[in-house]
C-alpha positions in Angstrom: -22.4 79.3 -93.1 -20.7 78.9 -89.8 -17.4 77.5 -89.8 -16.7 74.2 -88.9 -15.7 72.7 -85.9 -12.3 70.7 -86.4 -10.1 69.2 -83.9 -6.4 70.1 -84.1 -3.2 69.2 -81.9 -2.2 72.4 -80.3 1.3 71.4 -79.5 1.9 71.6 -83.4 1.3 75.7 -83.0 3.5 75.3 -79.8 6.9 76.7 -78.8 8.8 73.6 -77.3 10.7 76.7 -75.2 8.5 78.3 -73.6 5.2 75.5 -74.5 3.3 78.5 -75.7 1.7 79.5 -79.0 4.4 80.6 -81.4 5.1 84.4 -81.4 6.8 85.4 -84.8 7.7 81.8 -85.3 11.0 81.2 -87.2 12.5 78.5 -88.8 15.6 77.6 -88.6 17.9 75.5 -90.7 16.9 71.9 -89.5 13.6 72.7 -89.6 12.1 73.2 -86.4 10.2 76.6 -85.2 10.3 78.6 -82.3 9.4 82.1 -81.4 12.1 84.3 -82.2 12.6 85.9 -78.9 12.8 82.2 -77.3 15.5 80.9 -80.1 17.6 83.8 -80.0 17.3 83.6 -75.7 18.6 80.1 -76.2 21.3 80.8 -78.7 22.5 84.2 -76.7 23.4 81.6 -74.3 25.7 79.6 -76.3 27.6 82.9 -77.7 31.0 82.0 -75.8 31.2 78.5 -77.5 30.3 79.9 -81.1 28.7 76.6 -81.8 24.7 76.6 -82.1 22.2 73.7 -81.4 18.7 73.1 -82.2 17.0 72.2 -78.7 15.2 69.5 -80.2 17.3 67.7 -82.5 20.1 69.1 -81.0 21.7 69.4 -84.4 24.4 72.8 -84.3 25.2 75.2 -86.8 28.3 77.5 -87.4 28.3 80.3 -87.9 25.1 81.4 -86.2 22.3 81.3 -88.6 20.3 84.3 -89.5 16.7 84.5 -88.0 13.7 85.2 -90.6 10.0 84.8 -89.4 8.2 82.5 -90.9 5.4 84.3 -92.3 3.3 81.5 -93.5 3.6 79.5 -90.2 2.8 82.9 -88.6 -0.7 83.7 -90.8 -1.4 80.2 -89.7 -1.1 81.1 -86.3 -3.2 84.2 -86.5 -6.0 82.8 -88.8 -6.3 79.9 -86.3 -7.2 82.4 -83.3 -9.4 84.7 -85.7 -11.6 81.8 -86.9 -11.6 80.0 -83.5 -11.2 76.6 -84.2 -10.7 74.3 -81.3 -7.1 73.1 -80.4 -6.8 69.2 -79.6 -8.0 69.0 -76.0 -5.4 69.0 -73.2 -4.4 65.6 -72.0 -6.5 66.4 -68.7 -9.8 66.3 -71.1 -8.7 62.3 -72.0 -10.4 59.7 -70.1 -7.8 57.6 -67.7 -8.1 54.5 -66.2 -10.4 56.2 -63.5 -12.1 58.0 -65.7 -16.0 57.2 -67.3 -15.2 57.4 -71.2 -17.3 58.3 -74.0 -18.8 55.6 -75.9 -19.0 57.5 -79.3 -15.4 58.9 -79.6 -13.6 57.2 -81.7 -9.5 56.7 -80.7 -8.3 58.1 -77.4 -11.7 58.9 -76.0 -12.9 61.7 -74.3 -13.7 62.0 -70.4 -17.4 61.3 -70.3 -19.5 64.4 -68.6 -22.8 63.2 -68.7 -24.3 59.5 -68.9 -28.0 58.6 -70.4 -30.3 55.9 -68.5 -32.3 56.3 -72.1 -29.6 55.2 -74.3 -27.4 52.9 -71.7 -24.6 55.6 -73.1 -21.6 58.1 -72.0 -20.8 60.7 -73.9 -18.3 63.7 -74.1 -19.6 67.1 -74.0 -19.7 67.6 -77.8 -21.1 64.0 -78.4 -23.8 64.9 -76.1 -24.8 68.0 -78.0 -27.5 65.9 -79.0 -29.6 65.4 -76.0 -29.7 69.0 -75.7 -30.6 70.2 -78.9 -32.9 67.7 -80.7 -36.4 67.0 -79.4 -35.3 63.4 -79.9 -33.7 63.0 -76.9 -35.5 65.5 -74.4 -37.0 62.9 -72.6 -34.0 61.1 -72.0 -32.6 61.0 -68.3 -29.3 62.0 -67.7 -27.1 61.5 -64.5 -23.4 61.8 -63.5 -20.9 59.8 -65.4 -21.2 56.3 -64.6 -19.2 52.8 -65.6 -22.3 50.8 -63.8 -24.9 51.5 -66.7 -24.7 47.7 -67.4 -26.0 46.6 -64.0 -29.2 48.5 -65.4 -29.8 45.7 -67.9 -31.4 42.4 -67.3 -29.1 40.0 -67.9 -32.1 37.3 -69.1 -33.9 39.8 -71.3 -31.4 42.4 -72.4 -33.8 45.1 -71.6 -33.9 47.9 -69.1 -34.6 47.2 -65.7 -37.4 49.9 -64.8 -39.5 48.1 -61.7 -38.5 46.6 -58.9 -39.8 43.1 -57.3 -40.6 44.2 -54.0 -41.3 40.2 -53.1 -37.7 39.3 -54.0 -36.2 42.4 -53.1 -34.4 43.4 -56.6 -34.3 45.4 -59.7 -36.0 43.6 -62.5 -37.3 44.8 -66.3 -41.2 44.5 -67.9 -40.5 41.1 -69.2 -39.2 39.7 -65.8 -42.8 41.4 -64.3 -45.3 39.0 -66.4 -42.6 36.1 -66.7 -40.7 34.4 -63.5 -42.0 37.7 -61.2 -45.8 37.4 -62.4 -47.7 37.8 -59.4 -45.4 39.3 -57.5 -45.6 43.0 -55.8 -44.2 44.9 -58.5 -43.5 48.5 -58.9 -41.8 51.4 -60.8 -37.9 51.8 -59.8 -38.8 55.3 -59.5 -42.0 54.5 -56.7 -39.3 52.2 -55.1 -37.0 54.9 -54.9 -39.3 57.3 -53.5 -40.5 54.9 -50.5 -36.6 53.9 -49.9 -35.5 57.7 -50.0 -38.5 58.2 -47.1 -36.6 55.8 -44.9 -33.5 56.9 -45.5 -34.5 60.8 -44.5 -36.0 58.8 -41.3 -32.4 57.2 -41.0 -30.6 60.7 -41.3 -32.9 62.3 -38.4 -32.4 59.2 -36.3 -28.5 59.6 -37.1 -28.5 63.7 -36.3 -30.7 63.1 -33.1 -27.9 60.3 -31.8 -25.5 62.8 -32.8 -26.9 65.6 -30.4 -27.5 63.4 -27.9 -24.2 62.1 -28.0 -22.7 65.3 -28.2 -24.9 66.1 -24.5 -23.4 63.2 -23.3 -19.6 64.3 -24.0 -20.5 67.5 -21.7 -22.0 65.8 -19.1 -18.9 63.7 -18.5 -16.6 66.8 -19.0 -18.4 68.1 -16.2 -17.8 65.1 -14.3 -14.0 64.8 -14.6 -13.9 69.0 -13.9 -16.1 67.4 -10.2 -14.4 64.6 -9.6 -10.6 66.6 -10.1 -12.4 69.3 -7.5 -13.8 66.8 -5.1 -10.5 65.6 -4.9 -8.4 68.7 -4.6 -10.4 69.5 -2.2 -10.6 66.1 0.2 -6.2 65.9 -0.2 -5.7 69.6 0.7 -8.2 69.1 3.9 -6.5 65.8 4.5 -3.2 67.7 5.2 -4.6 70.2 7.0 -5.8 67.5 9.6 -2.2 65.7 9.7 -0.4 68.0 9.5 -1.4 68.9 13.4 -0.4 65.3 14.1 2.5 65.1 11.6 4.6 63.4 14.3 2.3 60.5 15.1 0.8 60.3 11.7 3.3 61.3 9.1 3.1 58.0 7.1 -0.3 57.3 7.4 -1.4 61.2 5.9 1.2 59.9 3.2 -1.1 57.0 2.5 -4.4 58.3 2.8 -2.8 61.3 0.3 -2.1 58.3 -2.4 -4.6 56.2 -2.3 -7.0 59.4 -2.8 -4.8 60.1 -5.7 -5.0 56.9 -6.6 -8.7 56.8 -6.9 -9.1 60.2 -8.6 -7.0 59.0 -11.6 -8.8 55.9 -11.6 -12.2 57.7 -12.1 -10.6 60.2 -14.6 -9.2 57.5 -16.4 -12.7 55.8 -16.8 -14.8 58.6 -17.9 -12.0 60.0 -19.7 -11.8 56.6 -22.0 -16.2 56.5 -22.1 -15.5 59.9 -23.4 -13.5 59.1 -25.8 -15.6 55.9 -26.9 -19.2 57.9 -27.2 -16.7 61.1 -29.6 -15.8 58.0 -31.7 -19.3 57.2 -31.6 -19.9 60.8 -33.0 -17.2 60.5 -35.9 -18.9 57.2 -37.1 -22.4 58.6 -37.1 -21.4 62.0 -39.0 -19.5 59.6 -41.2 -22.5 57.0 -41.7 -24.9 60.3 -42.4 -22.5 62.0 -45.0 -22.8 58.3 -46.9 -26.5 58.7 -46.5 -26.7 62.0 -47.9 -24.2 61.0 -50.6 -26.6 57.8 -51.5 -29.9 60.6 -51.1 -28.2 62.8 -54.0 -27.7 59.7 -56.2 -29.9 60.4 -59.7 -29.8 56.8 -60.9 -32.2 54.6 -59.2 -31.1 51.6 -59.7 -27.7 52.4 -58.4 -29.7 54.4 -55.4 -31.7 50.4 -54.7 -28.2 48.8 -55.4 -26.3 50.5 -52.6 -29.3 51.4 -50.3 -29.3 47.7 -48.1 -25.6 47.8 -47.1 -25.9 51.7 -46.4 -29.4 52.0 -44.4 -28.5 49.6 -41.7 -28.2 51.1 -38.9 -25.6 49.7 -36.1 -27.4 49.9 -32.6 -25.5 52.0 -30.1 -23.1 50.4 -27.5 -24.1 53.0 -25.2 -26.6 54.0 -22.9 -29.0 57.0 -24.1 -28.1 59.1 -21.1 -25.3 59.2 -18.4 -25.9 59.5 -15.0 -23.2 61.8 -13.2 -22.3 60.9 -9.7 -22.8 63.0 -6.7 -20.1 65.9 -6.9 -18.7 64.5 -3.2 -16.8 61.9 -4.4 -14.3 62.1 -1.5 -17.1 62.7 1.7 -16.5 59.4 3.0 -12.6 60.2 4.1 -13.2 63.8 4.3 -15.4 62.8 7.7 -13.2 59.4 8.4 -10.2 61.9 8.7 -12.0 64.5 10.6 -13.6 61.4 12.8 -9.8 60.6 13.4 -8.4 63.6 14.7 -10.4 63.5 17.5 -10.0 60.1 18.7 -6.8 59.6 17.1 -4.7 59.6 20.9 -7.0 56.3 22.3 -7.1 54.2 19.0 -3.2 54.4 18.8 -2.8 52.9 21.8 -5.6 50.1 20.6 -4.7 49.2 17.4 -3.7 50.2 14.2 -6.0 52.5 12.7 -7.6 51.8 8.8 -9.1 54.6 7.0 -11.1 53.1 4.1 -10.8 55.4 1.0 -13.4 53.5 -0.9 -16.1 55.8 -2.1 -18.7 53.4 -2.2 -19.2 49.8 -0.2 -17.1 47.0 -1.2 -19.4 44.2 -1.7 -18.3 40.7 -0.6 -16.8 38.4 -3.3 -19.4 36.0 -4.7 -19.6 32.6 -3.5 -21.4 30.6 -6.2 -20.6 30.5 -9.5 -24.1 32.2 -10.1 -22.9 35.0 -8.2 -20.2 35.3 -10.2 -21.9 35.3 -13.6 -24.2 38.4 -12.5 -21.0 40.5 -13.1 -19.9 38.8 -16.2 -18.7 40.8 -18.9 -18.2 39.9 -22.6 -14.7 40.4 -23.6 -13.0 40.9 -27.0 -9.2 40.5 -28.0 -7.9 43.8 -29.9 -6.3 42.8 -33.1 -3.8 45.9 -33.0 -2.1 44.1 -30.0 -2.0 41.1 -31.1 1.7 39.7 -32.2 1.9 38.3 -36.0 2.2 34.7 -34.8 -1.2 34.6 -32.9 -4.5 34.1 -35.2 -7.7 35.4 -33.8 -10.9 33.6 -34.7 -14.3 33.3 -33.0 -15.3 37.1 -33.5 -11.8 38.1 -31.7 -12.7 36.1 -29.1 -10.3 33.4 -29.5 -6.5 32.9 -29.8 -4.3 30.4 -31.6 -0.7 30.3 -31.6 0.4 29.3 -35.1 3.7 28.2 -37.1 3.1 31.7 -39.9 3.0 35.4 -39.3 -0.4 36.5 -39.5 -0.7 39.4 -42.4 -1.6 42.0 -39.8 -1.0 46.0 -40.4 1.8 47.9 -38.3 0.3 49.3 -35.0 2.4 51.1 -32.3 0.1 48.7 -29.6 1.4 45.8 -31.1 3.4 42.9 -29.0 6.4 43.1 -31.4 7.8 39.8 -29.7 6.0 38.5 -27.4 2.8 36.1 -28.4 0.3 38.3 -26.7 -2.7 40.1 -26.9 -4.7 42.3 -24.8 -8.5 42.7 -24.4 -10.3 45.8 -26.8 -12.8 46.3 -23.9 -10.9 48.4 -20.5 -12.0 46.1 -16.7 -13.2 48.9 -14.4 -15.5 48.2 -11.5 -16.7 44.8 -10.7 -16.7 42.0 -13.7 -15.6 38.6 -13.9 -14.8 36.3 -17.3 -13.9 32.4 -18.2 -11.1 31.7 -20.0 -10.5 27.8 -22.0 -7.0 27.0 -22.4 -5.3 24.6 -24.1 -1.3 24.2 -24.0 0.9 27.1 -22.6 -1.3 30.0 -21.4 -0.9 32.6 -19.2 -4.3 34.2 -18.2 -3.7 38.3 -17.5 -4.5 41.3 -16.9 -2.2 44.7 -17.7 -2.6 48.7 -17.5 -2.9 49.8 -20.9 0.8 51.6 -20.7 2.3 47.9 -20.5 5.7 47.8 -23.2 5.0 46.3 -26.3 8.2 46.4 -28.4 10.9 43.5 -27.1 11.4 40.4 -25.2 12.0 42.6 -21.6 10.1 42.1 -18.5 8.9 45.1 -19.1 6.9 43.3 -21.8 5.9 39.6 -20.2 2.8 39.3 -18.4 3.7 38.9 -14.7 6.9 39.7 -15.0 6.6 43.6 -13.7 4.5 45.7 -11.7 2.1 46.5 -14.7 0.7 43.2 -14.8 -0.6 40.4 -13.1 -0.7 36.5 -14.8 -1.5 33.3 -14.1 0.4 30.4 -15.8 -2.0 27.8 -16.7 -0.1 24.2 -18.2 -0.9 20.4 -17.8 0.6 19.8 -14.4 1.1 22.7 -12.6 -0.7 26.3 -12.1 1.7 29.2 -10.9 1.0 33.0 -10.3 3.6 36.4 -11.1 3.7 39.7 -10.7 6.8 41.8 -10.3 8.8 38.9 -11.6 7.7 37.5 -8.3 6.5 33.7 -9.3 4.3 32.2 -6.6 3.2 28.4 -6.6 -0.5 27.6 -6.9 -2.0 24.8 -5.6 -5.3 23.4 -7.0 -7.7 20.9 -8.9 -7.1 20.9 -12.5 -9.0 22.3 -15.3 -8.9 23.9 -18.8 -11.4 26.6 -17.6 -10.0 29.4 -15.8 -12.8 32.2 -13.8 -10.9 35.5 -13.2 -13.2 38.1 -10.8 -11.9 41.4 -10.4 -13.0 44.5 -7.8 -11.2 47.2 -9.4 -12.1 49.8 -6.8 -11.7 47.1 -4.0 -8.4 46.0 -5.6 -9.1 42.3 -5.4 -8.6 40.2 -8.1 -8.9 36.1 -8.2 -8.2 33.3 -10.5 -10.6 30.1 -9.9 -10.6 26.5 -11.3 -14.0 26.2 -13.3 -15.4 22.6 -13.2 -18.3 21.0 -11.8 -17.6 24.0 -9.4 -15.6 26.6 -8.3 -11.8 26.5 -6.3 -10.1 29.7 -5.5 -6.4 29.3 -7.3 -4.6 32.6 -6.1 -6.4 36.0 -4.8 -5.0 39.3 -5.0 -5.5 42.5 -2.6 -3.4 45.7 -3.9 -4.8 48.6 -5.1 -5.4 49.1 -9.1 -4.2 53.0 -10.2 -5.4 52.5 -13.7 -7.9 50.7 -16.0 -7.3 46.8 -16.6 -7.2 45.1 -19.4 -7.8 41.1 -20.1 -4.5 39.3 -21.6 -3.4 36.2 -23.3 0.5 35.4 -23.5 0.4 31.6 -25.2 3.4 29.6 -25.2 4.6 26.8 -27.7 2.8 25.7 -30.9 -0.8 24.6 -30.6 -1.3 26.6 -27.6 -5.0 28.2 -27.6 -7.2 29.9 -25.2 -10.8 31.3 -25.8 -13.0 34.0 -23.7 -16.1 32.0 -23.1 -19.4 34.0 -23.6 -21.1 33.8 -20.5 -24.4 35.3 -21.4 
């Protein structure tokens, strides 16, 4: 007859010096064991003081007692790793609060390794013994430990939900199929599964193909920013050439031209540097959203695969364009032949008039007249919650601000206004684009470089107040403009609409009174050496302002 299989706790056997099975165990007079090298180790130790403690108890003993192994204590030992028998499992093999448990084990229960979709049961690995070894229970299905088996019962029958409605969209048992769901399309879980893990595979190839494309995409502007740095390196260093034969007539002028190419090559850099980095984020979320799909593919239980299939299938649309079109590598051609156009009739146009060499690489159209006009270049904004300061509650999907009496619980962010009740747009302004802003209160309507200070109440900080950022203050009776900590007085109809049209390239950017029509408030001609952003710095309780959508 085999010998039985008992459970024991090991850490009776164990040393409590050196947490090992005993080795020639003694006993000494209080009546704890140890292994006799360990004991006499410890008591070595305490030689000088000629006093002797018991490391548990700590009760001491003079003289040194003599050390006899404990020979019964030590057959025990020995028979215990002859017969086998199983020591008490190790605290790892207990189930925690994390952890599936065994429904059979009786006491501190076991870490479940296997759960049943038969039996509506987890079980340790000897309660589960069964399943392998009676014919009972070969049928049964087993899957990964799980602490949803419940959801797999019908809470109006109390009876295993093996089909699935495909009219109501949900999990339902045999009784449900010729009761409330009698004529409905009904199916096996499993059949359900089947057609649901089809689409999902479709998902996953729709996912990798984005993925690749995307990944293209990343290249292609790579590529771009390696021309556009070239194009430009090229156009300064043949710009200098050209003045510096007429360095005495033109020093300030090559000086210009020299910066405002600059200017423009950062510019481009900077904008398909940062659609670069949007379409790699794109990338991360897409490997992330297929690694959940694979995850959910693997999943044995069925009705957990149906449960979590809806929120996981949907798949978010892209916010990009399939394919990038890369600009003509001569980005700079247009001043390269202004400049060489110059040298030659440089003498006669002095004497005329002062000369201006456009550094635009494509036309600057006209401003719009109409508000129509104005709407073809309309562009839907968003406020970023990670700039937003703790007073200021964002509402209408992010696209309206409230200023409000309570801090706002929002997470720490190293873009956040730490004093200051402002916010800056999530989207960057490059190009031509033009948005509405309705204000209420105290509101100044801005727009910032990305590098604006965010921690303090500096000027460094307040929209309009340095050369970061340009604002228009927007209140009851008046309308003023700043930038620079310059504050210029606007004059104008009234409104609680606001239209702000900006030309990056161009460098124009204007604030209009929205009513019945349009009046030009303040216009702005500089030239714009990084990507914009859209701001909102209310003032005063109850101040509020909203980007209107346009479209």
């Amino acid at each position: 007859m085999a010998t039985k299989r008992v459970h024991l706790d090991q850490t009776r056997f164990c040393c409590s010096i050196c947490l090992d099975l005993l080795k020639d165990p003694v006993t000494i007079p209080c009546g704890h064991s140890y292994c006799m090298n360990c004991i006499k180790g410890c008591w070595d130790e305490e030689e000088e003081k000629k006093i002797y403690s018991c490391p548990q108890c700590r009760q001491t003993f003079t003289p040194r007692p003599v050390l006899v192994k404990n020979t019964m204590l030590a057959d025990l030992v020995e028979q215990l790793k002859k017969t086998g028998l199983q020591a008490a499992p190790a605290d790892h093999c207990y189930a925690g609060p994390e952890d599936v448990a065994c429904d059979v084990c009786t006491g501190r229960k076991m870490k479940a390794v296997k759960s049943c979709l038969v039996c509506l049961a987890s079980y340790c690995e000897e309660h589960l013994q069964p399943h392998y070894d009676s014919p009972t229970f070969k049928k049964h299905k087993l899957v990964e430990p799980s602490k949803k088996l419940q959801e797999n019962i019908c809470s109006r029958h109390d009876e295993v939900m093996k089909m699935f409605c495909r009219t109501d969209q949900q999990s339902i048992c045999y009784l449900c199929s010729v009761d409330e769901h009698k004529g409905h399309d009904t199916v096996s879980a499993a059949a359900e599964r089947t057609e649901r893990q089809r689409e999902l595979e479709v998902s996953r190839l729709n996912i990798q193909q984005r993925i690749q494309d995307r990944e293209k995409d990343v290249k292609l502007l790579q590529q771009e920013v390696e021309a556009i740095n070239q194009s430009a390196h090229k156009t300064v260093e043949h710009s200098e050439k050209i003045f510096t034969e007429l360095i005495r007539v033109i020093q300030k002028r090559s000086s210009d031209v020299k910066q405002q190419i600059r200017s423009q090559q950062e510019t481009e850099v900077s904008r398909v540097k940062e659609l670069q980095e949007k379409l790699e984020q794109e990338i991360t979320e897409l490997k992330r959203k297929d690694a959940e799909l694979k995850q959910l593919s693997h999943t044995e239980d069925h009705i957990q695969f149906l449960h979590n299939y809806p929120s996981l299938s949907a798949l978010s649309e892209s916010t990009h364009s399939s394919s990038i079109n890369i600009r003509p590598l001569s980005y700079f051609e247009d001043v390269t032949a202004a400049v060489s156009e110059l040298r030659e009739k440089l003498q006669d146009i002095l004497r005329e008039e002062r000369t201006n060499i456009s550094l635009t690489v494509t036309e600057v159209e006209p401003e719009p007249k109409t508000r129509a006009g104005f709407l073809k270049y309309s562009q839907e904004i968003t406020l970023d919650p990670n700039t937003a300061h703790t007073l200021l509650l964002l509402s209408e999907g992010n696209r309206k601000v409230t200023l409000m009496n309570q801090h706002q619980s929002y997470s720490d962010h190293p873009d956040r206004f730490t004093a200051l009740s402002q916010v800056l747009s999530r989207e960057s302004l490059t190009g031509r684009c033009y948005w509405e802003v309705e204000w209420r209160g105290r509101v100044y309507v801005a727009v910032a470089y990305k590098n604006i200070s965010r921690a303090g109440w500096g000027d460094e900080c307040c929209f309009g107040h340095n050369d970061k950022s340009w604002a228009l203050y927007c209140e009851n009776k008046k309308f003023s403009f700043s930038h620079n900590n310059i504050q210029t007085p606007v004059s104008g109809p009234r409104s609680s609409r606001v239209g702000v049209y900006l030309d990056h390239r161009a460098g124009i950017l204007s604030f209009y009174s929205v009513s019945e029509t349009m009046t030009l408030l303040h216009r702005v001609q500089t030239t714009f050496t990084q990507p914009l952003y859209a701001g909102l710095w209310l003032w005063y309780n109850e101040a509020s302002a909203e980007l209107i959508k346009l479209k």
